[in-house]
C-alpha positions as CSV (number, residue, x, y, z in Angstrom):
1,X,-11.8,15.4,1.1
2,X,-11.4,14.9,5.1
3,X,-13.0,18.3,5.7
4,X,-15.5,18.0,3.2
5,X,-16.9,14.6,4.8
6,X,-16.0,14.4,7.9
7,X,-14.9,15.9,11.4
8,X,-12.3,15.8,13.6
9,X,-12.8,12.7,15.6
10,X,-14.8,10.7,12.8
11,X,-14.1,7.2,11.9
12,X,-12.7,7.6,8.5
13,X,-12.1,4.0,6.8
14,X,-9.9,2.9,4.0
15,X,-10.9,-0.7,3.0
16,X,-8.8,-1.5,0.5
17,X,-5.3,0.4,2.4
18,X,-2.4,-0.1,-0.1
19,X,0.2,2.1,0.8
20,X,-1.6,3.5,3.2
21,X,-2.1,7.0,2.3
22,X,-5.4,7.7,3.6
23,X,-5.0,6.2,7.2
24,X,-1.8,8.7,7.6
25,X,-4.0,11.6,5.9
26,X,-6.6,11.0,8.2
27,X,-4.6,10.5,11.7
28,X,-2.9,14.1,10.6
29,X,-6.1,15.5,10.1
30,X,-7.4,14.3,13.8
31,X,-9.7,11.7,12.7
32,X,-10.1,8.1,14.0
33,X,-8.2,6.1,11.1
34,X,-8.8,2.5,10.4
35,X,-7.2,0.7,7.5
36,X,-8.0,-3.2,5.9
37,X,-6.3,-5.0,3.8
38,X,-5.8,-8.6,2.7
39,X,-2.5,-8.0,1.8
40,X,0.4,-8.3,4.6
41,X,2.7,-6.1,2.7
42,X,0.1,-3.4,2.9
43,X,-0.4,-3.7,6.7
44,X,3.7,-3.8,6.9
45,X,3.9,-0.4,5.2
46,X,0.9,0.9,6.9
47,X,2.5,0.5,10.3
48,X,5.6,1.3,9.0
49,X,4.2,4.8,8.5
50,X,2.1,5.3,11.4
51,X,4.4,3.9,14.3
52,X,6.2,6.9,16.5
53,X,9.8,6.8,15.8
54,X,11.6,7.6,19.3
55,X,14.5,10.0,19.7
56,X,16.7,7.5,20.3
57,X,15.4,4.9,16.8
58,X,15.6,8.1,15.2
59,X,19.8,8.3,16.2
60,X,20.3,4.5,15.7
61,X,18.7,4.3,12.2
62,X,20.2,7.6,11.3
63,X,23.8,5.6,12.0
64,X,22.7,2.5,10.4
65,X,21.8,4.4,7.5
66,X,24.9,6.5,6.9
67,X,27.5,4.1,8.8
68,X,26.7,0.5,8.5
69,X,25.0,0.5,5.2
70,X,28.1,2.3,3.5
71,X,30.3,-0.3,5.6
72,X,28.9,-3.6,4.7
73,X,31.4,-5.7,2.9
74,X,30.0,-7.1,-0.4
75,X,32.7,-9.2,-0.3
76,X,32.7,-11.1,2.4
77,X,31.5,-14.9,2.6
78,X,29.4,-16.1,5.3
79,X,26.9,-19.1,6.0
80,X,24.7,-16.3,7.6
81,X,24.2,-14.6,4.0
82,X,22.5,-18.3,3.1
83,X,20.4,-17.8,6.3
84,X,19.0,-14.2,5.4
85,X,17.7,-15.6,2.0
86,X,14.1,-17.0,1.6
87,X,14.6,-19.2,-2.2
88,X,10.5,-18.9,-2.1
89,X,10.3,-15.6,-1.6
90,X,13.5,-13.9,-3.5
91,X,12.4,-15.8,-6.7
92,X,14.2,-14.8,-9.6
93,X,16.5,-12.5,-7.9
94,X,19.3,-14.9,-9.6
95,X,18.6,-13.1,-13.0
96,X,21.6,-11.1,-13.5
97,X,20.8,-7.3,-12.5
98,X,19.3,-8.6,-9.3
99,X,22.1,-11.2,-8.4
100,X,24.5,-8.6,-7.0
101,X,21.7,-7.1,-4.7
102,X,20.4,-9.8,-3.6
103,X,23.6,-10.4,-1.6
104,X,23.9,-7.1,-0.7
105,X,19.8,-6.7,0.5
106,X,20.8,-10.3,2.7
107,X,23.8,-8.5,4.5
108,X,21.5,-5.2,4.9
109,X,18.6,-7.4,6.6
110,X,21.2,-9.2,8.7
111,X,22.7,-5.6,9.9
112,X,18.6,-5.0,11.4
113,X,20.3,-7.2,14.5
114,X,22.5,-3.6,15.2
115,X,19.4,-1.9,15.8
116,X,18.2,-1.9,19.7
117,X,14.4,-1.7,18.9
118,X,11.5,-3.5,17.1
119,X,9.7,-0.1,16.0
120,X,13.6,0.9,14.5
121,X,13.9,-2.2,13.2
122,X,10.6,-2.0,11.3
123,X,11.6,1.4,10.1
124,X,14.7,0.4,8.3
125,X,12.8,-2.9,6.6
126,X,10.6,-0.1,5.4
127,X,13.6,2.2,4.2
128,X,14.8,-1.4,2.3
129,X,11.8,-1.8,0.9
130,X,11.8,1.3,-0.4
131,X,15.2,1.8,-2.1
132,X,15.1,-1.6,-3.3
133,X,11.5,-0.9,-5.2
134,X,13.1,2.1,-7.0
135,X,16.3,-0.1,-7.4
136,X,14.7,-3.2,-9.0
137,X,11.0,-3.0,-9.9
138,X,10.4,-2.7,-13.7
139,X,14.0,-1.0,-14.1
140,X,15.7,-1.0,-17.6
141,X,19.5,-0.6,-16.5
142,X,20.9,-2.2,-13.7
143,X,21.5,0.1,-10.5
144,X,25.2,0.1,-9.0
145,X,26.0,-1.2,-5.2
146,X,27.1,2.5,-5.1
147,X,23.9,4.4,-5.7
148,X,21.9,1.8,-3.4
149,X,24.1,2.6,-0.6
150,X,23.5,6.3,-1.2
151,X,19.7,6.0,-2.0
152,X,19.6,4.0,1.5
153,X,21.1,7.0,3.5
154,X,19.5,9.5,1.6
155,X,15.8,7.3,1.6
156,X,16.4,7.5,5.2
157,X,16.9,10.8,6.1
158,X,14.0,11.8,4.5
159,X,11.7,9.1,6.0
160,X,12.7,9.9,9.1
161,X,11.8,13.9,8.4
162,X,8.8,12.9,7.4
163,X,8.1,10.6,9.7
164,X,8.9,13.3,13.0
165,X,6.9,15.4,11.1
166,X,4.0,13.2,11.0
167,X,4.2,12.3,14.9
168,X,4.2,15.8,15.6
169,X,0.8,16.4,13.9
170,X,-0.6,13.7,15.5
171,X,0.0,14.4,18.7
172,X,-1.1,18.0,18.2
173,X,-4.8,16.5,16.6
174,X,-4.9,13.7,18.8
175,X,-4.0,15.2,22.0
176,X,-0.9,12.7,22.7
177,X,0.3,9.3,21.2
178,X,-2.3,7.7,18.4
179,X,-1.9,4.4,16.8
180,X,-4.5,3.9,13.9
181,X,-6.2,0.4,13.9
182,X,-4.6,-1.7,10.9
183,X,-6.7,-4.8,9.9
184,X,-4.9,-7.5,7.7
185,X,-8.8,-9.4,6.2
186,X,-10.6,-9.1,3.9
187,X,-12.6,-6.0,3.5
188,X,-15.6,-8.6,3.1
189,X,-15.0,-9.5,6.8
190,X,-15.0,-5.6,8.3
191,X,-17.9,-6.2,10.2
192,X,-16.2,-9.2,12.9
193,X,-13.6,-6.4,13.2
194,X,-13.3,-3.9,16.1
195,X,-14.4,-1.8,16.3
196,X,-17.7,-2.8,14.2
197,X,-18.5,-5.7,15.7
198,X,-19.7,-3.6,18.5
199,X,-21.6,-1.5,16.9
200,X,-19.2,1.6,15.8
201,X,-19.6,2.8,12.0
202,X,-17.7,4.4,9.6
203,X,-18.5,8.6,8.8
204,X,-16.3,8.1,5.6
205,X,-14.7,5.7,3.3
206,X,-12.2,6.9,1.4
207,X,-10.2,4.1,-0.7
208,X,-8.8,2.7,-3.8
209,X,-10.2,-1.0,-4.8
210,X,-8.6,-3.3,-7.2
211,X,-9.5,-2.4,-11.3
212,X,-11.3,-4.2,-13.1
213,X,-9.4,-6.3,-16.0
214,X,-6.3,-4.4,-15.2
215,X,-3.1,-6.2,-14.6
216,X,-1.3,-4.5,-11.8
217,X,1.0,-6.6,-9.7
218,X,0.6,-5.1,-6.0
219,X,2.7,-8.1,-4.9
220,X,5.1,-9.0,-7.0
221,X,8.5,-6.5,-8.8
222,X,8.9,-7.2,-11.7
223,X,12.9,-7.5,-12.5
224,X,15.3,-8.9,-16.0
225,X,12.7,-8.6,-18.5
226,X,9.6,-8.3,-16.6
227,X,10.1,-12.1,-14.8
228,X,8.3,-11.6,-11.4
229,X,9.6,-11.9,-8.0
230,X,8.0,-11.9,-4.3
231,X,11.1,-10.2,-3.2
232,X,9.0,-7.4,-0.7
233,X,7.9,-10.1,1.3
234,X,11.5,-11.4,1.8
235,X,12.3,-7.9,2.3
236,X,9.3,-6.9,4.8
237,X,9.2,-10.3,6.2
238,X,5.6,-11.2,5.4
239,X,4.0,-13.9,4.5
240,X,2.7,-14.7,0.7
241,X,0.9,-17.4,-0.3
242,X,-1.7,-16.4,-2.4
243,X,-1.8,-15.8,-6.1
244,X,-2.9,-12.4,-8.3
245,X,-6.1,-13.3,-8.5
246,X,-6.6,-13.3,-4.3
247,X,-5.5,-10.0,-4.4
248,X,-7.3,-8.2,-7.3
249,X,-10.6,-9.9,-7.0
250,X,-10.2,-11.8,-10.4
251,X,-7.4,-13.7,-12.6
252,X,-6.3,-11.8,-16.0
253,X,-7.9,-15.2,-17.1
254,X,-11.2,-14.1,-16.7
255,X,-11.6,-11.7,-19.9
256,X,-15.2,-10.8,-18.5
257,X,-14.4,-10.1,-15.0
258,X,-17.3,-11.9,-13.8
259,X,-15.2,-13.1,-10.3
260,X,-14.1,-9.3,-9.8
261,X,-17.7,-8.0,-9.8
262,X,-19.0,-11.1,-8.0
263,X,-16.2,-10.1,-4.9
264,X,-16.3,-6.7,-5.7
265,X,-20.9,-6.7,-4.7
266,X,-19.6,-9.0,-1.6
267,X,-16.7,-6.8,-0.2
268,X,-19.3,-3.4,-1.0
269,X,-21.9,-4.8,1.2
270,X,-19.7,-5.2,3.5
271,X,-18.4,-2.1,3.5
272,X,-22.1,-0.5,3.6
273,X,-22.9,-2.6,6.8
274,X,-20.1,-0.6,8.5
275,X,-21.1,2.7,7.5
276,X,-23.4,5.3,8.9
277,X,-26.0,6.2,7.3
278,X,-25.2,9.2,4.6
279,X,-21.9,8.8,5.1
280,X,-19.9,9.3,1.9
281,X,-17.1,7.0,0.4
282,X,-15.1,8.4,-2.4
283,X,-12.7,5.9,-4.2
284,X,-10.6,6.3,-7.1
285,X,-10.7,3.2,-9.9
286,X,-9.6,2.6,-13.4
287,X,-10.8,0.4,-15.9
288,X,-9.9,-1.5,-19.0
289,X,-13.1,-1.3,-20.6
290,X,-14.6,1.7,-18.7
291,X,-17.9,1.6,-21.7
292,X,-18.6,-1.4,-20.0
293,X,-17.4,-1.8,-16.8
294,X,-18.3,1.7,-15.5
295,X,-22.0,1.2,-15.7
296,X,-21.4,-2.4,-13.9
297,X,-19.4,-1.1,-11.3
298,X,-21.8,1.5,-10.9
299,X,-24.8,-0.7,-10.3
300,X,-22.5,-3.1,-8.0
301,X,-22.6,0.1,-6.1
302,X,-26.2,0.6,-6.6
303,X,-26.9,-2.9,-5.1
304,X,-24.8,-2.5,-2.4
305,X,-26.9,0.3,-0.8
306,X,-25.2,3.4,-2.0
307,X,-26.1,6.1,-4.4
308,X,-24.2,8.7,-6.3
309,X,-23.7,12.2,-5.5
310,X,-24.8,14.5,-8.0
311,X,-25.0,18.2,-9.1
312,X,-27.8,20.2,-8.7
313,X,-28.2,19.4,-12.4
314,X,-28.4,16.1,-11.8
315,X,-25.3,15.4,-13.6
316,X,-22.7,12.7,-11.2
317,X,-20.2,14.2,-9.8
318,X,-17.0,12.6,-11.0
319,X,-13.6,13.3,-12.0
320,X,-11.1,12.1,-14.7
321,X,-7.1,12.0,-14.1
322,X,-4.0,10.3,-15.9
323,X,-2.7,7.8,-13.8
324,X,0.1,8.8,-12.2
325,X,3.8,7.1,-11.7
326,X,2.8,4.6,-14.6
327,X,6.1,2.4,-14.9
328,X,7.5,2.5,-18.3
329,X,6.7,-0.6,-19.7
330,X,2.8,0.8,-19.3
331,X,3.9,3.8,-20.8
332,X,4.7,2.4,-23.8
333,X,1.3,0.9,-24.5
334,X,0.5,4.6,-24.7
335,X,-2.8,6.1,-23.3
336,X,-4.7,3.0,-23.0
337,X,-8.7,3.0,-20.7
338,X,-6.6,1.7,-18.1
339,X,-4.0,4.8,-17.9
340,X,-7.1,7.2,-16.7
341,X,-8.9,7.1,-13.5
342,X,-11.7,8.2,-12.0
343,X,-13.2,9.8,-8.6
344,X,-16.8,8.6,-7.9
345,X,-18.4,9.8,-5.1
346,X,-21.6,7.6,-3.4
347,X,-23.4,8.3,0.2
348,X,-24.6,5.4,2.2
349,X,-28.8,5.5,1.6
């Protein structure tokens, strides 16, 4: 997609950044990256990713991961413990399988003081964040103080492969040391940004916006019978004080979705006013009523200044996928609209 659209040295945007995958394709690739988001967890994970790890963070976390992790006493009682807990934002991680982690996630986040550095620190949040996710979210059996301890070493050794990896293809694309440019707004708000308040624009927007009438809980785990926690933000230590519907565009109290595709036109002409023109932004979106929705979505697009690229048929070009890493409670709904995907692909006009 990167060398289809765009060159090296192009501003590639990602306006709705999640996790972040496009900003750390892009930076690999040697482009200019800049990722929004309105949520912080996604900026956390986004710089997370994209920060240089030194040689010496790299040794520290390394010992933290495979020495102090293993070595924390569950056992021990301490006013401190108390301290490391947020109530608001470790909700429901009384419920039974979460109880015993809980303590154990408060003595790991306390053991971050060991580590000499804030970039090594924000690593091994990050490597928390992680193992806990796999540990917790939407699990049907509980997972043992054992196996956490060995998913933390083993979660990060291979972050931090991954991560030296990374750094090094940066600095071989980028000539030396590049930090993307990470923007916690909304995407409605890009343009009293730098660098587009200036003038720059985007050559390509590649991105993944919220779904239409799908319920998908970007900030919240789901733990003990699918009750819902803000736990990552305890974890990452971010801020959250806004509801579902701030984050997806819409409540799942809206059966028509008219708020999504109200925000949805706003943030889209947004995003066109920071675009060159002809540039191409390629997105991949799911929806629970795709008969409808589709053809909405479509002309949101339409509105917004963009138009779809076709074949020389004239037929759009456009491409179907399963979802992938559905959680297993979704799986057992089956192959609903909302387990298939699709890649549209519009040029700024």
């Amino acid at each position: 997609m990167l060398e289809t659209f765009s060159s090296p040295g192009d501003v590639v945007l990602d306006p709705y950044m999640g996790g972040g995958t496009t900003i750390v394709e892009a930076m690999a690739a040697g482009r200019e990256a800049i990722g929004c988001d309105l949520n912080s967890l996604a900026v956390f994970v986004a710089r997370a990713k994209t920060q240089p790890i030194s040689t010496r963070d790299a040794v520290e976390i390394r010992t933290w991961a495979s020495t102090v992790i293993p070595g924390l006493n569950y056992r021990i009682k301490s006013d401190r413990i108390a301290e490391a807990i947020c109530a608001d934002r470790a909700r429901n991680m009384h419920l039974p399988s979460a109880r015993p982690l809980k303590k154990f996630l408060a003595l790991a986040l306390l053991s971050l003081e060991e580590l000499s550095s804030e970039e090594a620190r924000l690593f091994a949040r990050c490597v928390l964040l992680n193992v806990s996710q796999w540990a917790l979210n939407g699990k049907k059996t509980s997972v043992s103080l054992a196996s956490f301890r060995e998913r933390v070493t083993q979660c990060a050794q291979e972050m931090l492969k991954a991560s030296i990896s990374f750094q090094a293809a940066v600095e071989e694309q980028h000539g030396g040391r590049y930090l993307p440019r990470l923007i916690h707004d909304s995407a409605a708000n890009l343009q009293f940004h730098s660098p587009f308040k200036s003038g720059r624009k985007a050559d390509l927007v590649v991105t993944s916006p919220p779904y239409p009438g799908v319920h998908m809980l970007y900030h919240r785990w789901q733990v003990d019978g699918r009750r819902e926690t803000p736990a990552p933000y305890w974890i990452a230590d971010c801020l959250d004080g806004k509801g579902e519907a701030f984050y997806t565009f819409g409540s799942r109290k809206d059966p028509d979705s008219e708020q999504y595709f109200s925000q949805s036109l706003a943030t889209l002409r947004a995003i066109r006013s920071v675009m060159k023109k002809g540039a191409v932004m390629a997105q991949m979106i799911a929806f629970s009523r795709p008969e409808t929705q589709l053809k909405r979505y479509l002309r949101n697009m339409d509105e917004a200044g963009f138009e779809e690229l076709r074949r020389p048929t004239g037929r759009a070009i456009r491409s179907w996928r399963s979802v992938p890493g559905r959680s297993w409670h979704a799986n057992l709904k089956g192959h609903t609209h909302s387990a298939r995907e699709v890649a549209l692909l519009h040029r700024a006009v």
